[in-house]
N, CA, C and O atoms as a GROMACS GRO file, in nm:
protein
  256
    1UNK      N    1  -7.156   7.656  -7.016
    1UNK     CA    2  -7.083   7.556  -7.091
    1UNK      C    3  -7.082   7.599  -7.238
    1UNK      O    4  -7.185   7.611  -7.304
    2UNK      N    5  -6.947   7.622  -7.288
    2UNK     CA    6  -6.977   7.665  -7.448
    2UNK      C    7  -7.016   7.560  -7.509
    2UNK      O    8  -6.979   7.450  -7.469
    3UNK      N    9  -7.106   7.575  -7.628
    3UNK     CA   10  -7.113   7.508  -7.780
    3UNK      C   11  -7.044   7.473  -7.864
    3UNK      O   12  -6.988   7.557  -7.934
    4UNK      N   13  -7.025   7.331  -7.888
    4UNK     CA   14  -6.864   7.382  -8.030
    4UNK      C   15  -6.975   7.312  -8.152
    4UNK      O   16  -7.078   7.243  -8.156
    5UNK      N   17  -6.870   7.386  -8.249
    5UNK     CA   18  -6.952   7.332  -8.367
    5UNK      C   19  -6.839   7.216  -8.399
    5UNK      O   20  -6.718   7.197  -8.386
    6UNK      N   21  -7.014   7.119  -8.474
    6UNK     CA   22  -6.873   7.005  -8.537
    6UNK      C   23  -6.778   7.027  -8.604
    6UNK      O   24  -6.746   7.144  -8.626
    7UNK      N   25  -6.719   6.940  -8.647
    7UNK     CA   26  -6.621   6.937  -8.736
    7UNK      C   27  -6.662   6.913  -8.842
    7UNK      O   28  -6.744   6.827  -8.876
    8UNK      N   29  -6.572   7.038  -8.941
    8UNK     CA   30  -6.594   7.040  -9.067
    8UNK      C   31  -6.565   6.914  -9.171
    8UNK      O   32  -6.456   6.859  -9.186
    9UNK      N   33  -6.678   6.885  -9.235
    9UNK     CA   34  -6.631   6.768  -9.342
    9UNK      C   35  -6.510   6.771  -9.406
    9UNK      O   36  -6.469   6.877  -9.455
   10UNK      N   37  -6.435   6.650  -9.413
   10UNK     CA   38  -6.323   6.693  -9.508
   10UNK      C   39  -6.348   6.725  -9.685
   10UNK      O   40  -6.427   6.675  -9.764
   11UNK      N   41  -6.269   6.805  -9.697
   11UNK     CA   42  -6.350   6.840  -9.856
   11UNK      C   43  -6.288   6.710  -9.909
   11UNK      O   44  -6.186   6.649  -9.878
   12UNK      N   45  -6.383   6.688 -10.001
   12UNK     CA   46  -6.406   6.598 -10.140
   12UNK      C   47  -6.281   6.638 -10.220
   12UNK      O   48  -6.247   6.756 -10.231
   13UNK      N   49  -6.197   6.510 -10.290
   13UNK     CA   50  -6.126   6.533 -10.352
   13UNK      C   51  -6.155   6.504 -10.553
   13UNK      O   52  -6.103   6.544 -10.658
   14UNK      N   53  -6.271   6.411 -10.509
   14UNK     CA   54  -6.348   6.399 -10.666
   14UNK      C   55  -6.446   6.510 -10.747
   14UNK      O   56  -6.556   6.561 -10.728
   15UNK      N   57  -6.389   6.514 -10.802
   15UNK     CA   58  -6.498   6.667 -10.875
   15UNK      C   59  -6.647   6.534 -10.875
   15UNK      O   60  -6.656   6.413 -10.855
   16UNK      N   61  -6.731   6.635 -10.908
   16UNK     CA   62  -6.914   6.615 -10.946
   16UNK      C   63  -6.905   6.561 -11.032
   16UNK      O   64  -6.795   6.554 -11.086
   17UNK      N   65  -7.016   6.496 -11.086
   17UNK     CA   66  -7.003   6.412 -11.208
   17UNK      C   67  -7.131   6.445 -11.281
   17UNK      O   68  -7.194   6.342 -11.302
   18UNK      N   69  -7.208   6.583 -11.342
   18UNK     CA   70  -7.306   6.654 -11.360
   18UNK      C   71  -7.341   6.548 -11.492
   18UNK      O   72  -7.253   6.481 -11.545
   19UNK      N   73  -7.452   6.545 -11.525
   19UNK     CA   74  -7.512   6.499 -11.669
   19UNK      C   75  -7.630   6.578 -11.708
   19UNK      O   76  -7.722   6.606 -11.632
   20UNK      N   77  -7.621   6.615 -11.845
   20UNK     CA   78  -7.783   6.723 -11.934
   20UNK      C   79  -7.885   6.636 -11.947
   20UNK      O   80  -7.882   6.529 -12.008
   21UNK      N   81  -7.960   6.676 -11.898
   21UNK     CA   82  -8.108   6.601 -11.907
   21UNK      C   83  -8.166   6.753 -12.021
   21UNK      O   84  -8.103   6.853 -12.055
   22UNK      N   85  -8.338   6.702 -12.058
   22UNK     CA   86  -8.380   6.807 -12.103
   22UNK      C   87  -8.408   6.918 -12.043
   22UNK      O   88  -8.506   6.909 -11.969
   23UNK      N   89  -8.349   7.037 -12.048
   23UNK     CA   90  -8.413   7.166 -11.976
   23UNK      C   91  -8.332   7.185 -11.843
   23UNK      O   92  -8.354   7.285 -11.775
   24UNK      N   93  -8.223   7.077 -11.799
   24UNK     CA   94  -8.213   7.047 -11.688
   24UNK      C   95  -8.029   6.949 -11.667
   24UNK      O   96  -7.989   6.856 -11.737
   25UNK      N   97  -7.955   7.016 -11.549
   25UNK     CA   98  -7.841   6.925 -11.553
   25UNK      C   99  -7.864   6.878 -11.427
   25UNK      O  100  -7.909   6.958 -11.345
   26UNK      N  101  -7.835   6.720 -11.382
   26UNK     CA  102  -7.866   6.680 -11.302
   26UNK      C  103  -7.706   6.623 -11.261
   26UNK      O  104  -7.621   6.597 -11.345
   27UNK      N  105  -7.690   6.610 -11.117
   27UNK     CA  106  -7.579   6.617 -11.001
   27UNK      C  107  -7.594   6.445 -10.969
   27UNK      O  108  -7.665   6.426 -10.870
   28UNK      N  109  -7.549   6.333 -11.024
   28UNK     CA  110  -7.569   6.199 -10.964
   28UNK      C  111  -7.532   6.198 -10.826
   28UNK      O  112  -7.620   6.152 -10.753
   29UNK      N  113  -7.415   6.240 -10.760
   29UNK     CA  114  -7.323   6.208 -10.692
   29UNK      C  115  -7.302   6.287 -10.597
   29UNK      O  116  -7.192   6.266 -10.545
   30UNK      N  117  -7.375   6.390 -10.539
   30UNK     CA  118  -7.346   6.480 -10.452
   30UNK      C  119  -7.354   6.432 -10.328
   30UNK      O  120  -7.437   6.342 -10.325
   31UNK      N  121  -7.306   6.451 -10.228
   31UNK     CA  122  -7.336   6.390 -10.080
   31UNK      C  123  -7.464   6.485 -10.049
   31UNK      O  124  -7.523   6.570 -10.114
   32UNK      N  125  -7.484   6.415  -9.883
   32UNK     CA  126  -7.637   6.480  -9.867
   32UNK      C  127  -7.597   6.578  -9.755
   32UNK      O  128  -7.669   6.606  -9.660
   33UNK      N  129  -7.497   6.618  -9.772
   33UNK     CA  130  -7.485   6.725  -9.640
   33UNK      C  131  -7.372   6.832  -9.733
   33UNK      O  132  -7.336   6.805  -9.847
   34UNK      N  133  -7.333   6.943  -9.662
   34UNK     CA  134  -7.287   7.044  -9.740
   34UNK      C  135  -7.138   6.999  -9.810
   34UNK      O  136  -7.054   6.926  -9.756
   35UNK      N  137  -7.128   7.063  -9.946
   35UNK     CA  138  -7.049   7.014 -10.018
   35UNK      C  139  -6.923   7.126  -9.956
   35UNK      O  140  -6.937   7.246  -9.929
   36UNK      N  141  -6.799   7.041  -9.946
   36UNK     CA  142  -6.655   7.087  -9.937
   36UNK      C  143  -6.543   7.014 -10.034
   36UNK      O  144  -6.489   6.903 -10.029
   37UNK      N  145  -6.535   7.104 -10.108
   37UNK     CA  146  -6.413   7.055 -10.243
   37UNK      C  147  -6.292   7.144 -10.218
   37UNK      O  148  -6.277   7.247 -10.152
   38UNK      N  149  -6.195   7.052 -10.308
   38UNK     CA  150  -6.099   7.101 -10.243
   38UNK      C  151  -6.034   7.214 -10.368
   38UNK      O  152  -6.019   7.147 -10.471
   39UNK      N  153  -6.010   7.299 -10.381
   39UNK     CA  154  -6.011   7.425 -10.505
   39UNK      C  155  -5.991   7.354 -10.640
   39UNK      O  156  -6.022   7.420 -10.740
   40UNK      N  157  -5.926   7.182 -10.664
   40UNK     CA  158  -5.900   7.133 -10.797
   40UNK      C  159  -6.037   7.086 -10.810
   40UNK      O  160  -6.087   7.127 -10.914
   41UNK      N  161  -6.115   7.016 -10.740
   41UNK     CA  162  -6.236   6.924 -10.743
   41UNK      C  163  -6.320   7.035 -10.778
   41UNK      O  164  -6.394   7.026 -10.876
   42UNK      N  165  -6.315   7.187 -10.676
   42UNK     CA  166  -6.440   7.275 -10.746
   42UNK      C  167  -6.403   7.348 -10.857
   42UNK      O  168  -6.500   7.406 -10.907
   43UNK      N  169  -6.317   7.362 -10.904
   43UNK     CA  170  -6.252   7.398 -11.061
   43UNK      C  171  -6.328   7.314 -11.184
   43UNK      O  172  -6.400   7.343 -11.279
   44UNK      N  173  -6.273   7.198 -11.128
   44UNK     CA  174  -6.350   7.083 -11.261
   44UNK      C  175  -6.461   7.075 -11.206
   44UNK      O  176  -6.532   7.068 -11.307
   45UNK      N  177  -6.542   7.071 -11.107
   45UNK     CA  178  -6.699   7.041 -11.078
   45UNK      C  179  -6.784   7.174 -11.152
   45UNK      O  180  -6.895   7.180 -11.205
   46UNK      N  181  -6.691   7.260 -11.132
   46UNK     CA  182  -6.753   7.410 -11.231
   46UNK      C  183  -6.721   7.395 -11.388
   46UNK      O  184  -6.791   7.466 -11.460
   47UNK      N  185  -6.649   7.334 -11.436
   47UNK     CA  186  -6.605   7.369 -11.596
   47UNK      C  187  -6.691   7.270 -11.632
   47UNK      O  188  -6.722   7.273 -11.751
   48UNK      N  189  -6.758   7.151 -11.541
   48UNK     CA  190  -6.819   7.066 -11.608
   48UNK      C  191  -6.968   7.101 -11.624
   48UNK      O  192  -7.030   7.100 -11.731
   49UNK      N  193  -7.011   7.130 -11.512
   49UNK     CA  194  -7.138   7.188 -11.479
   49UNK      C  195  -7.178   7.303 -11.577
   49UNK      O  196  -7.295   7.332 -11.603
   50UNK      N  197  -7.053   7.375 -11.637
   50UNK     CA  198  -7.096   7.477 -11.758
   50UNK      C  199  -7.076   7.382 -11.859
   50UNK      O  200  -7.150   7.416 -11.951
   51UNK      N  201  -7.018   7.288 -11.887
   51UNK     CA  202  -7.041   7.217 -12.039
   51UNK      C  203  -7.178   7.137 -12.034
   51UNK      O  204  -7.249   7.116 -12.133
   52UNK      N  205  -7.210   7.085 -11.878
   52UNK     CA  206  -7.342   6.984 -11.915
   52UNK      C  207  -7.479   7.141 -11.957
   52UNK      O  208  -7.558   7.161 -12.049
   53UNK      N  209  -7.444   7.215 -11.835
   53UNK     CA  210  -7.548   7.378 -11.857
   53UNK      C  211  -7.555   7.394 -12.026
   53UNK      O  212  -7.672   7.408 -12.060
   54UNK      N  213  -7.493   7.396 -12.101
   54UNK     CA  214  -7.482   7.418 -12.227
   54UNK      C  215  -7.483   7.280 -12.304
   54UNK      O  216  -7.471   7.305 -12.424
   55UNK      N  217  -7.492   7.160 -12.284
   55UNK     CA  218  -7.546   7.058 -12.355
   55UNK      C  219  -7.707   7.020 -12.313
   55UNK      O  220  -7.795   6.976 -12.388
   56UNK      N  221  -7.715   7.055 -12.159
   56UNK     CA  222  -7.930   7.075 -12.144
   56UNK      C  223  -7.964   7.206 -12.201
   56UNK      O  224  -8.074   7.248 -12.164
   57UNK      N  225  -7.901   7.278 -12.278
   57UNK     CA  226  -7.965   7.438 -12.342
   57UNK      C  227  -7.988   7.384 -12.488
   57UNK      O  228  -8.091   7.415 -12.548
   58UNK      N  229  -7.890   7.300 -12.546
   58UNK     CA  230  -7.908   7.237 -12.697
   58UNK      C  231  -8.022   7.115 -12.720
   58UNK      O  232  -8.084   7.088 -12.822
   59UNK      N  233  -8.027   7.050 -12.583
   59UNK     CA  234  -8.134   6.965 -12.581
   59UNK      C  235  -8.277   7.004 -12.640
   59UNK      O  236  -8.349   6.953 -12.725
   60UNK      N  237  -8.290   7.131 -12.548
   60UNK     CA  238  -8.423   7.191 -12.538
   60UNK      C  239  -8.419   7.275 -12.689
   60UNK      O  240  -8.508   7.254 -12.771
   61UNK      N  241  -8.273   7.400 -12.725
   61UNK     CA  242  -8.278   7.455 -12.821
   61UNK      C  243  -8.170   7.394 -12.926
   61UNK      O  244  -8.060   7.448 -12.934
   62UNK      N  245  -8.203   7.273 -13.009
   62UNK     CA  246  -8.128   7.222 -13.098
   62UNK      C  247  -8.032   7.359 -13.165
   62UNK      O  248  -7.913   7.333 -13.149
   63UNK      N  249  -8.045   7.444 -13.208
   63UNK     CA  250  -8.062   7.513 -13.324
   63UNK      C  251  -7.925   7.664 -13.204
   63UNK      O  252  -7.867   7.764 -13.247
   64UNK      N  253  -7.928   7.620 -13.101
   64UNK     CA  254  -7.819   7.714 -13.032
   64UNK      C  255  -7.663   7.675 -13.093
   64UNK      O  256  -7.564   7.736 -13.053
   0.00000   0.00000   0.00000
């Protein structure tokens, strides 16, 4: 008897909603099983994730 695999989640159409903590960017909103975006959602989930990455780097190093 074959195996099927489930079915794939439908990707997410909301980008991430990342926030800079100190030392640290933290993900409020992620689901708890593997993330599927859809190429606009992981576009902005990435441009954001590098602006919060670089607002937890100023936290820690004011002076960047």
């Amino acid at each position: 008897m074959p195996v099927h695999a489930p079915p794939a989640p439908l990707p997410l159409r909301k980008p991430l909603t990342p926030l800079a903590g100190e030392g640290c960017v933290r993900v409020i909103d992620p689901p708890e099983i593997a993330i599927v975006l859809t190429p606009d959602a992981a576009e902005i989930s990435g441009l954001r994730l590098i602006a919060e990455a670089d607002a937890a780097r100023r936290k820690v190093n004011p002076g960047l």
